[in-house]
C-alpha positions, 0 to 999 in steps of 0.5 A: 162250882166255885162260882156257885158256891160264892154265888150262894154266899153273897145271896146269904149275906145279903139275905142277914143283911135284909134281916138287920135292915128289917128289924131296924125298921121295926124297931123305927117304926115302934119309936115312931108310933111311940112317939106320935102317941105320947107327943101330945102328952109331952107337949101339954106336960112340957108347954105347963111346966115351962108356964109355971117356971119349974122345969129343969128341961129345955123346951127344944132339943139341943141345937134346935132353933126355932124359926120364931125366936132370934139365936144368940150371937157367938161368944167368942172365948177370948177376950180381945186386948188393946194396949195403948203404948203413948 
């Protein structure tokens, strides 16, 4: 009977688990439609304002690179010092 019983709890847990992983896909799923509906908007908003010099916001989102444009080499905090004794 005990057996049963845990048995019956671990299908109730996996069963709230399903419910959380089903509403996260939802709310995936709305972001996505969301997205894919304004993107062009966004594109041709984002592509005319950075044209006309007058957009505070980056064109990409942060660490992205495109594969077109060459990164910027590291700059390294530190400045290096020499000292030449004679």
């Amino acid at each position: 009977m005990m057996e049963l019983r845990a048995s019956l709890r671990k299908i109730e847990e996996m069963n709230e688990r399903i419910e959380e992983l089903e509403s996260a896909l939802q709310n995936c799923e709305i972001r996505i439609e969301y997205l894919e509906t304004n993107k062009d908007h966004q594109r041709k908003g984002r592509m005319a304002n950075a044209e006309e010099g007058d957009n505070d916001e980056p064109l990409y989102l942060p660490g992205f690179n495109p594969p077109h444009v060459q990164t910027q080499a590291e700059v390294h905090p530190y400045k290096s010092f020499v000292i030449i004794r004679l």
